[in-house]
TIVO-454739 format. One line per field, with one value per residue (C-alpha): residue number from 0; residue in three letters; y, z, x. Coordinates in pm, 1 decimal. Last residue first. Example, Ala and Ser with C-alpha at 12.3 -4.5 7.8 and 13.67 -1.06 7.14 Angstrom:
2
n <- c(1 / 0)
res <- c(SER / ALA)
v <- c(-106.0 / -450.0)
w <- c(714.0 / 780.0)
u <- c(1367.0 / 1230.0)
END
This chain:
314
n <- c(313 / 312 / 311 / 310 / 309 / 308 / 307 / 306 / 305 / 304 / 303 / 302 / 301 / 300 / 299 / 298 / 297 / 296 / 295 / 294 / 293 / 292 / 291 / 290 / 289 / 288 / 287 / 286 / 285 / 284 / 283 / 282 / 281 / 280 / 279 / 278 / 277 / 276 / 275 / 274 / 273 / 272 / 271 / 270 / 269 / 268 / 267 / 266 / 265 / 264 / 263 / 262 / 261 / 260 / 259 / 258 / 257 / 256 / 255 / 254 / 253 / 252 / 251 / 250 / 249 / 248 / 247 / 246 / 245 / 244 / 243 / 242 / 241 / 240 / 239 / 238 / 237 / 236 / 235 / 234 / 233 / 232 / 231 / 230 / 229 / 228 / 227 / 226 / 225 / 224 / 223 / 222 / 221 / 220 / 219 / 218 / 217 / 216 / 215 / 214 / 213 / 212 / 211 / 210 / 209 / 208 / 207 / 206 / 205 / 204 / 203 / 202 / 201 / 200 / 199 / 198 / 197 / 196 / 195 / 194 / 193 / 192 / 191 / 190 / 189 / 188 / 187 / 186 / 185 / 184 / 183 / 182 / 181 / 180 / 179 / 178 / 177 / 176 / 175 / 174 / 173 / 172 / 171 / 170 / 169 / 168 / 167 / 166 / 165 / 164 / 163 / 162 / 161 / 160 / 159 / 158 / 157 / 156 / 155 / 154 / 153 / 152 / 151 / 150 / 149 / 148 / 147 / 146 / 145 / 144 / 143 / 142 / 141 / 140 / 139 / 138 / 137 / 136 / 135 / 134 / 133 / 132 / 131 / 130 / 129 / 128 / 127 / 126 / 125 / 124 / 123 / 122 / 121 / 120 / 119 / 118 / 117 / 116 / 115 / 114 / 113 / 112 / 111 / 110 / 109 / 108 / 107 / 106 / 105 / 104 / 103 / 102 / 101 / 100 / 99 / 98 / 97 / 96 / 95 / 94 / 93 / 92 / 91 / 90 / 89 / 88 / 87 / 86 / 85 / 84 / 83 / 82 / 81 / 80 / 79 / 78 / 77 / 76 / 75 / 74 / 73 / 72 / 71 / 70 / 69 / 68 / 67 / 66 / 65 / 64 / 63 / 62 / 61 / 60 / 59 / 58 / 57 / 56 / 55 / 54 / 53 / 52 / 51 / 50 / 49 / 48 / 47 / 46 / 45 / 44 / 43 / 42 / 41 / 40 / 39 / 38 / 37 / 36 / 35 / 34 / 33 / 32 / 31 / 30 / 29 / 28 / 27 / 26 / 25 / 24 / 23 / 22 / 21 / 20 / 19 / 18 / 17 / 16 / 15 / 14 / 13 / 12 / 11 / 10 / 9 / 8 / 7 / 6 / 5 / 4 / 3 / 2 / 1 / 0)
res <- c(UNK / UNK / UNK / UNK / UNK / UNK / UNK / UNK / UNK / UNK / UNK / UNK / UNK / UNK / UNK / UNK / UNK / UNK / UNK / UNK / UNK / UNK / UNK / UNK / UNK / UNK / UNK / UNK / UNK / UNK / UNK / UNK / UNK / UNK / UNK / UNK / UNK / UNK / UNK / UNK / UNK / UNK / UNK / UNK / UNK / UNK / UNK / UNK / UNK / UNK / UNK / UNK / UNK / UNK / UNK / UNK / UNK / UNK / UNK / UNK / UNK / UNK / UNK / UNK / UNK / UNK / UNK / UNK / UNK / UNK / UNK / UNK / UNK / UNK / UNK / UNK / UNK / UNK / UNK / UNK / UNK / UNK / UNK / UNK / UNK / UNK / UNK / UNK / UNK / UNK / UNK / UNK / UNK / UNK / UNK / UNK / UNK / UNK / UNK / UNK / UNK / UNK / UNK / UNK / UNK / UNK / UNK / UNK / UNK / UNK / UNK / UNK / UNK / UNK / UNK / UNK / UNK / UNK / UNK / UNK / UNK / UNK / UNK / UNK / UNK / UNK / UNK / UNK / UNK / UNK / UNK / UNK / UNK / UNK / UNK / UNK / UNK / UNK / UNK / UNK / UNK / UNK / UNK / UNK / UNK / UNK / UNK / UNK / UNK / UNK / UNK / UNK / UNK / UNK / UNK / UNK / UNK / UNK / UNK / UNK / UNK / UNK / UNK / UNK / UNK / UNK / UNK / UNK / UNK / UNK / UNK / UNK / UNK / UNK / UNK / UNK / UNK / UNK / UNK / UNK / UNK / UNK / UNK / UNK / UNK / UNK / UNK / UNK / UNK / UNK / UNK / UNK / UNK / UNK / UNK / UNK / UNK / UNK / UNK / UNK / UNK / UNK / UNK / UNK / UNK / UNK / UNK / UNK / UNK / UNK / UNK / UNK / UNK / UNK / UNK / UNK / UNK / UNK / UNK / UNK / UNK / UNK / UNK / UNK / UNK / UNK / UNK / UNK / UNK / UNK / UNK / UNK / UNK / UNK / UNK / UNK / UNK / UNK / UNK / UNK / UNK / UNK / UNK / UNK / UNK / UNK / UNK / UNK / UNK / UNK / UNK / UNK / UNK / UNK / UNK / UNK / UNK / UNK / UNK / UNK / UNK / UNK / UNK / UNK / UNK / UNK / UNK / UNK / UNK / UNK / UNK / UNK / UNK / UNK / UNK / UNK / UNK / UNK / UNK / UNK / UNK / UNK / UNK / UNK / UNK / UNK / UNK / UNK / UNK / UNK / UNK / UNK / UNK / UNK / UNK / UNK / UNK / UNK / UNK / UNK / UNK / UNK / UNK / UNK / UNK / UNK / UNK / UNK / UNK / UNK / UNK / UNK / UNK / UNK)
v <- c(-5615.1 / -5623.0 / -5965.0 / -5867.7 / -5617.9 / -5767.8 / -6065.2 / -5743.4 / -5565.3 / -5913.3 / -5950.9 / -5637.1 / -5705.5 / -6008.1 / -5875.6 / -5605.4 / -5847.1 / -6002.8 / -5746.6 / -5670.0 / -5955.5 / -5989.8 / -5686.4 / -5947.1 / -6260.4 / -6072.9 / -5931.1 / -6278.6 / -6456.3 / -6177.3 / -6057.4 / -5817.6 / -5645.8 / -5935.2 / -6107.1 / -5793.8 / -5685.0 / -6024.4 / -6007.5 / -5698.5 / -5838.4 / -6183.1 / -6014.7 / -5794.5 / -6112.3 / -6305.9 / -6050.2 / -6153.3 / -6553.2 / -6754.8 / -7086.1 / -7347.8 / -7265.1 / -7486.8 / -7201.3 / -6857.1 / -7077.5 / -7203.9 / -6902.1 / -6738.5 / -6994.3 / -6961.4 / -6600.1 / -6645.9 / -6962.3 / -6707.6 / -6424.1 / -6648.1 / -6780.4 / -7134.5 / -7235.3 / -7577.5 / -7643.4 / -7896.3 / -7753.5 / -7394.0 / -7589.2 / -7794.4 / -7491.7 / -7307.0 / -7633.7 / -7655.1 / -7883.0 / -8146.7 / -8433.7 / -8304.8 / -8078.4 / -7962.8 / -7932.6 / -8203.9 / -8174.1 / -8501.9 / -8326.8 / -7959.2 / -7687.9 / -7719.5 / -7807.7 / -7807.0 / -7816.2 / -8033.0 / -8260.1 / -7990.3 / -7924.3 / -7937.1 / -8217.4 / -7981.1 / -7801.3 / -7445.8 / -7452.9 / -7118.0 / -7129.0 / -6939.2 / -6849.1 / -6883.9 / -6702.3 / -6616.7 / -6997.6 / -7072.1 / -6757.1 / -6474.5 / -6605.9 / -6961.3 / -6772.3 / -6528.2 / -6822.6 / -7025.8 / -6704.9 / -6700.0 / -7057.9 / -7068.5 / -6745.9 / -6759.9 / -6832.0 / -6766.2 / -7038.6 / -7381.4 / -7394.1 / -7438.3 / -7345.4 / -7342.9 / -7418.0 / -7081.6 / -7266.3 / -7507.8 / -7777.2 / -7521.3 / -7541.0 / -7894.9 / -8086.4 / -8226.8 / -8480.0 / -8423.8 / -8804.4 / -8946.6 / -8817.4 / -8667.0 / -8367.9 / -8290.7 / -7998.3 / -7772.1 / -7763.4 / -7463.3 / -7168.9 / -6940.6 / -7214.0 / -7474.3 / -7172.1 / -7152.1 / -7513.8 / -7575.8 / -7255.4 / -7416.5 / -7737.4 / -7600.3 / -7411.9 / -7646.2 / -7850.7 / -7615.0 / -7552.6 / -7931.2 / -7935.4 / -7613.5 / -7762.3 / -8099.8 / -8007.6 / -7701.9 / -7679.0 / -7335.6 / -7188.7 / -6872.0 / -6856.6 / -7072.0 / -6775.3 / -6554.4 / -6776.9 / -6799.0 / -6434.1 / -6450.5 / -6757.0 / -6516.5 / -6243.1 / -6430.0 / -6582.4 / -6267.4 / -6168.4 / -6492.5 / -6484.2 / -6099.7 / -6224.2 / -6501.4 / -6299.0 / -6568.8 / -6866.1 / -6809.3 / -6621.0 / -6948.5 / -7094.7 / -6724.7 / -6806.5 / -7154.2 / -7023.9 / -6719.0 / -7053.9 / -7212.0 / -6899.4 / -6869.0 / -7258.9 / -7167.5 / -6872.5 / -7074.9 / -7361.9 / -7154.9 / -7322.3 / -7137.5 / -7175.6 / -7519.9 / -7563.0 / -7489.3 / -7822.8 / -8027.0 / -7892.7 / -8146.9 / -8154.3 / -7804.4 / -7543.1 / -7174.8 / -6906.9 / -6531.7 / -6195.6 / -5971.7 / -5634.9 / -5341.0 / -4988.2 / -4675.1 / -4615.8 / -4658.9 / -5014.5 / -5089.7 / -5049.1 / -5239.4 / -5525.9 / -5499.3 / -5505.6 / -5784.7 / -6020.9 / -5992.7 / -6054.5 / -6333.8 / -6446.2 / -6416.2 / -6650.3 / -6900.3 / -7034.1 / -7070.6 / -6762.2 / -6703.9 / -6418.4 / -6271.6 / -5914.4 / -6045.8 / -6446.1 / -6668.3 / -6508.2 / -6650.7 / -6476.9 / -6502.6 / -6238.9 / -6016.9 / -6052.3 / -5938.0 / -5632.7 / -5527.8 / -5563.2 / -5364.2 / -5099.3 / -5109.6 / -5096.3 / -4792.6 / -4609.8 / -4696.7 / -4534.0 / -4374.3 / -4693.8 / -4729.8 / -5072.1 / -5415.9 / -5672.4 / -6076.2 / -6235.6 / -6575.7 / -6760.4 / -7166.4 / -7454.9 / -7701.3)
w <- c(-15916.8 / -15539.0 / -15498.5 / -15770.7 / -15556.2 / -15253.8 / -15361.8 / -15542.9 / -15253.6 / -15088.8 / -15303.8 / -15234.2 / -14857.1 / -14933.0 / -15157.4 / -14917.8 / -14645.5 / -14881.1 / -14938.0 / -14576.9 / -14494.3 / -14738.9 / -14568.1 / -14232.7 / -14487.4 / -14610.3 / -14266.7 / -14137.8 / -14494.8 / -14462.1 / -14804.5 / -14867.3 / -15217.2 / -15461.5 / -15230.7 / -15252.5 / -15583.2 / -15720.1 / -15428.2 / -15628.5 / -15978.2 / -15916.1 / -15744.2 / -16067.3 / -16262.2 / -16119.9 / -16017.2 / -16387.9 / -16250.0 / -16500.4 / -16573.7 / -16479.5 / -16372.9 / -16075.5 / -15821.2 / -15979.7 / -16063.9 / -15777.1 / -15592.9 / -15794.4 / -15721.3 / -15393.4 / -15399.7 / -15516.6 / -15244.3 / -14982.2 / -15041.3 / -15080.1 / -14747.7 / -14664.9 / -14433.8 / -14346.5 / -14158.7 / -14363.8 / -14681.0 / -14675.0 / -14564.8 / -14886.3 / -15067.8 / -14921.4 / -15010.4 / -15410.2 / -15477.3 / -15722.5 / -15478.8 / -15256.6 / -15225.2 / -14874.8 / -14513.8 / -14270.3 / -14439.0 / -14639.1 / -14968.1 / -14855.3 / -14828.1 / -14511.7 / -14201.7 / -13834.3 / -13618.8 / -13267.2 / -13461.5 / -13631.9 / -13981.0 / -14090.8 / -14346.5 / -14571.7 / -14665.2 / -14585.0 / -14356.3 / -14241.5 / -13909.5 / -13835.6 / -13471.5 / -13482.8 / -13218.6 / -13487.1 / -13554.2 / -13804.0 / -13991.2 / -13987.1 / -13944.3 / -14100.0 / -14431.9 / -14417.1 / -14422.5 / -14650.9 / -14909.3 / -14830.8 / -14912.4 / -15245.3 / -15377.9 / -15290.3 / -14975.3 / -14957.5 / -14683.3 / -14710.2 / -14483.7 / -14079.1 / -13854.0 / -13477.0 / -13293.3 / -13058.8 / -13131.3 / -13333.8 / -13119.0 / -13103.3 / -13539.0 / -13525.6 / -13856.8 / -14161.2 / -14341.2 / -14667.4 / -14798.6 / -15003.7 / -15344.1 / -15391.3 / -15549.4 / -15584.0 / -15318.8 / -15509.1 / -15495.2 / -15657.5 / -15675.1 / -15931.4 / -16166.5 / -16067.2 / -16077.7 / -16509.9 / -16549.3 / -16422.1 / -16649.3 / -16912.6 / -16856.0 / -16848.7 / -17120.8 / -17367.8 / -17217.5 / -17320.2 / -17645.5 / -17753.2 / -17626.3 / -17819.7 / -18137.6 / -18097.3 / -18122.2 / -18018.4 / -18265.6 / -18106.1 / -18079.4 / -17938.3 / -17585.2 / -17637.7 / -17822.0 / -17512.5 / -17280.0 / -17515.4 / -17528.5 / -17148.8 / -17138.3 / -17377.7 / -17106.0 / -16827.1 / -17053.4 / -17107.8 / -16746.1 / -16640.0 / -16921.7 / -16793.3 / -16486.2 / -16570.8 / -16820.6 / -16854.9 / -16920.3 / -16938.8 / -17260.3 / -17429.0 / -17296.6 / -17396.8 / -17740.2 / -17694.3 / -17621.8 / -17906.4 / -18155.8 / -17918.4 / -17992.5 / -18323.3 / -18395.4 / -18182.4 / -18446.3 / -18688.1 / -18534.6 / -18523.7 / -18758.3 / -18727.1 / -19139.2 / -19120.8 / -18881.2 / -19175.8 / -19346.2 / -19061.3 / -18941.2 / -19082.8 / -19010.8 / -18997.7 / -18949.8 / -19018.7 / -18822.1 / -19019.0 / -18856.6 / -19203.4 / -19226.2 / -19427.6 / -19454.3 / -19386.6 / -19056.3 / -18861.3 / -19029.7 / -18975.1 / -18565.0 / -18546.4 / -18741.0 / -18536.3 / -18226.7 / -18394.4 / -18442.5 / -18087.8 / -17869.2 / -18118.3 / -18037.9 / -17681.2 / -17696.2 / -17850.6 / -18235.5 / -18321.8 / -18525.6 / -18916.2 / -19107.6 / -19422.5 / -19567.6 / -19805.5 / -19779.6 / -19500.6 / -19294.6 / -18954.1 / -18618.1 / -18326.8 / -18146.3 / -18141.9 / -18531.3 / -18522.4 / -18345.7 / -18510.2 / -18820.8 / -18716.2 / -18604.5 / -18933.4 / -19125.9 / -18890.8 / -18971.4 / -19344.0 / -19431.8 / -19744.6 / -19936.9 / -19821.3 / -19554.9 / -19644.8 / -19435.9 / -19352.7 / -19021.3 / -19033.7 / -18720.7 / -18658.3 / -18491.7 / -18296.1)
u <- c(-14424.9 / -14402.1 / -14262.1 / -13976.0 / -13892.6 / -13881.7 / -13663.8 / -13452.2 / -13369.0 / -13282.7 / -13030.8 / -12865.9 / -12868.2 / -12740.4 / -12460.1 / -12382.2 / -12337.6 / -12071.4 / -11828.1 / -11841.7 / -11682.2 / -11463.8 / -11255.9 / -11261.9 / -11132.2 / -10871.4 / -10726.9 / -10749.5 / -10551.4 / -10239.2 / -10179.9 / -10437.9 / -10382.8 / -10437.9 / -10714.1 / -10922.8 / -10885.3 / -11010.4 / -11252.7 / -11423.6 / -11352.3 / -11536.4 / -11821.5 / -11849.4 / -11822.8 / -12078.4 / -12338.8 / -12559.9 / -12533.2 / -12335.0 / -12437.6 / -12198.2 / -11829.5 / -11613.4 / -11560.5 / -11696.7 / -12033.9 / -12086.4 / -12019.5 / -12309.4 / -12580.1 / -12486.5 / -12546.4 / -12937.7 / -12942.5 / -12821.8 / -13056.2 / -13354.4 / -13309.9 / -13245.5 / -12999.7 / -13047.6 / -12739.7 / -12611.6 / -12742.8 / -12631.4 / -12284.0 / -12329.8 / -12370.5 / -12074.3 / -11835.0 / -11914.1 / -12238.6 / -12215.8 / -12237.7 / -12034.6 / -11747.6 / -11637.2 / -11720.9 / -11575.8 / -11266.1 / -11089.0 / -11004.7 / -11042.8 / -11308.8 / -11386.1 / -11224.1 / -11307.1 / -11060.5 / -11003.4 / -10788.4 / -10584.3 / -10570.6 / -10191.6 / -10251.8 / -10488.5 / -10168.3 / -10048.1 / -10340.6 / -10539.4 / -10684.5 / -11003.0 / -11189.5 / -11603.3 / -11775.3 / -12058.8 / -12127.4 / -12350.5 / -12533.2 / -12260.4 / -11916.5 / -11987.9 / -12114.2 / -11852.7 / -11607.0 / -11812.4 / -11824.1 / -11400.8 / -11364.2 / -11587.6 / -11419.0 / -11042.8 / -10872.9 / -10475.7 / -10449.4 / -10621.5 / -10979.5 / -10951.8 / -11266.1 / -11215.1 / -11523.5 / -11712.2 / -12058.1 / -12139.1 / -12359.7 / -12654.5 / -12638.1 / -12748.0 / -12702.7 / -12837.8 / -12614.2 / -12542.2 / -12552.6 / -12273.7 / -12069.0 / -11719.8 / -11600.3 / -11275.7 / -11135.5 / -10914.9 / -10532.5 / -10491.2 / -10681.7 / -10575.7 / -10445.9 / -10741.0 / -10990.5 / -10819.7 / -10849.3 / -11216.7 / -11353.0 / -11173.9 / -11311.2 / -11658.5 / -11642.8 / -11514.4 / -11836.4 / -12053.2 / -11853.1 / -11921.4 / -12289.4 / -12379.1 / -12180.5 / -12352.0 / -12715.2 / -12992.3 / -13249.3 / -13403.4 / -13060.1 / -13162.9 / -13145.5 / -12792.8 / -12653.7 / -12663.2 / -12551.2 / -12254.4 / -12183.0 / -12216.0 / -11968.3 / -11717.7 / -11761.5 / -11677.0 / -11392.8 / -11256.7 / -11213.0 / -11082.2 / -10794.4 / -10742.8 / -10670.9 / -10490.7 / -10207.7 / -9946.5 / -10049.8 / -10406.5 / -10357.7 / -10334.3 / -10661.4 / -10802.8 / -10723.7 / -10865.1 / -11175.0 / -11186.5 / -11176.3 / -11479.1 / -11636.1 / -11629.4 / -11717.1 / -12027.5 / -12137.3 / -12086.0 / -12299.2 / -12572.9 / -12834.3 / -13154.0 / -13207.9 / -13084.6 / -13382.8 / -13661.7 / -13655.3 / -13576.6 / -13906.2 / -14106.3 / -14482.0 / -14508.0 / -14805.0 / -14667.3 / -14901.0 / -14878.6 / -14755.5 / -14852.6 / -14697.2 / -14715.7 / -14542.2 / -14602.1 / -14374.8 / -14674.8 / -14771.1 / -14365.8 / -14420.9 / -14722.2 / -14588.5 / -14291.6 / -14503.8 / -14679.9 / -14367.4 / -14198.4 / -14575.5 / -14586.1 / -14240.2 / -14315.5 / -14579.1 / -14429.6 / -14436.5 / -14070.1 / -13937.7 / -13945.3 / -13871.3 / -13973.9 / -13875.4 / -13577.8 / -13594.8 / -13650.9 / -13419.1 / -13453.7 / -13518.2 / -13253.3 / -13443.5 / -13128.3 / -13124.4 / -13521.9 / -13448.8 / -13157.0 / -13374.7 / -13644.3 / -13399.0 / -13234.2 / -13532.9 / -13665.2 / -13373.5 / -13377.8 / -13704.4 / -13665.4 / -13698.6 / -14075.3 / -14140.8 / -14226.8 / -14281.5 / -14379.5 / -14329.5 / -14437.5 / -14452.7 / -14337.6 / -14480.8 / -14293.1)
END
């Protein structure tokens, strides 16, 4: 890896443009070589980065040299990226949501979305990435388990085997039974059944995975016919199964996934979150729940699918 020079000097007077420049280059996760030179990994972007700021100080009367740093060793220069301060801070704001879990889980789950974004954040620019990022990320993780364990309980654990591909004509009017009070991944496979795999579909909702019926068919459960595998939370393996594959679904699987066992965090995570937070905390019978979910989620995919032909058009 190759690094860029940024060199600069800009008149006293103009401390606006000093502090934007060096907002700029903090956000960037640019180095400090000294006073006025800073170093970022050779990429593209990073050039694009380095002479817009030298085009922005040579307006401001000052001068700037973007310069190309050749390296043999770049142990020399990665202490200067080192961000393992900044991940010792965050693993210490970890365990005082861990704490706060205890009592106040809503707000626990609201501060650790925000603590994995600040972390998501970090990880774009630790360009020597080593044990601290790996410790926190796994931190993370098991927080992230603990704290859907608490407000979900008796989760499914994943297992591993072949997703079988099936027949979508053979599902038709079947009676679907998931564990009562449904949270994220359960109520997503509900809509998900509901609208793509079997619209005559009637629900049952099981104080324990032991009341399923013979003729039902259960998901999201140790033992259901639908549930963890591989990896994959219960409405991706159902995407799977029945070879669902539309943008608009894999983009919201991606975020059920990571609201049911954590991962990286989509942006719509944590509004989602919020949204059926509210939901399942003022609905207390499981069918009225799952019908106001509903429409919850066909927003979502129609919002998602804004953006698929968005992003086509640009």
């Amino acid at each position: 890896m190759n690094l860029l020079l940024l060199i600069l000097t800009l008149p006293a007077q103009n401390a606006t443009v000093r502090m934007r420049i060096w907002r700029t280059l903090k956000a960037a996760g640019a180095a400090v070589l000294r006073d006025g030179a800073y170093l970022l990994p050779a990429r593209p972007q990073h050039q694009q980065l380095f002479d817009s700021l030298a085009q922005d100080v040579s307006s401001n009367d000052g001068t700037a040299y973007v310069l190309a740093v050749n390296t043999e060793n770049l142990t020399l220069y990665s202490s200067l990226f080192d961000r393992s301060d900044t991940y010792a801070s965050l693993l210490a704001e970890l365990q005082q949501i861990k704490a706060l879990s205890q009592h106040a889980l809503a707000e626990a789950l609201r501060q650790l979305r925000k603590l994995r974004k600040h972390f998501s954040a970090v990880v774009a620019i630790d360009f020597f990435p080593g044990e601290a990022q790996l410790q926190l990320q796994q931190a993370l993780q098991d927080l992230e388990l603990q704290l859907n364990r608490q407000l979900s309980p008796d989760e499914p654990q994943t297992g591993t085997g072949l997703i079988p591909r099936l027949d979508i004509n053979r599902y038709r009017g079947c009676l679907w039974a998931t564990r009562k009070r449904p949270w994220v991944d359960r109520l997503a496979s509900a809509w998900l059944i509901k609208r793509f795999i079997d619209r005559d579909a009637r629900f049952i909702w099981l104080a324990v995975p032991e009341d399923c019926p013979a003729d039902a068919l259960g998901f999201d459960f140790d033992g259901a016919a639908f549930t963890h595998i591989n990896g994959k939370v219960t409405f991706e393996v159902l995407l799977e199964s029945f070879s669902l594959a539309q943008p608009g679904l894999q983009r919201l699987a991606g975020v059920v996934h990571f609201l049911d066992v954590g991962g990286i965090q989509p942006a719509e995570a944590s509004g989602l979150e919020q949204i059926l937070w509210g939901l399942r905390n003022s609905i207390d019978d499981d069918d009225q729940l799952i019908t106001a979910s509903y429409a919850v989620f066909d927003a979502i995919l129609v919002a998602f699918a804004d953006k698929e032909n968005n992003e086509r058009e640009q």
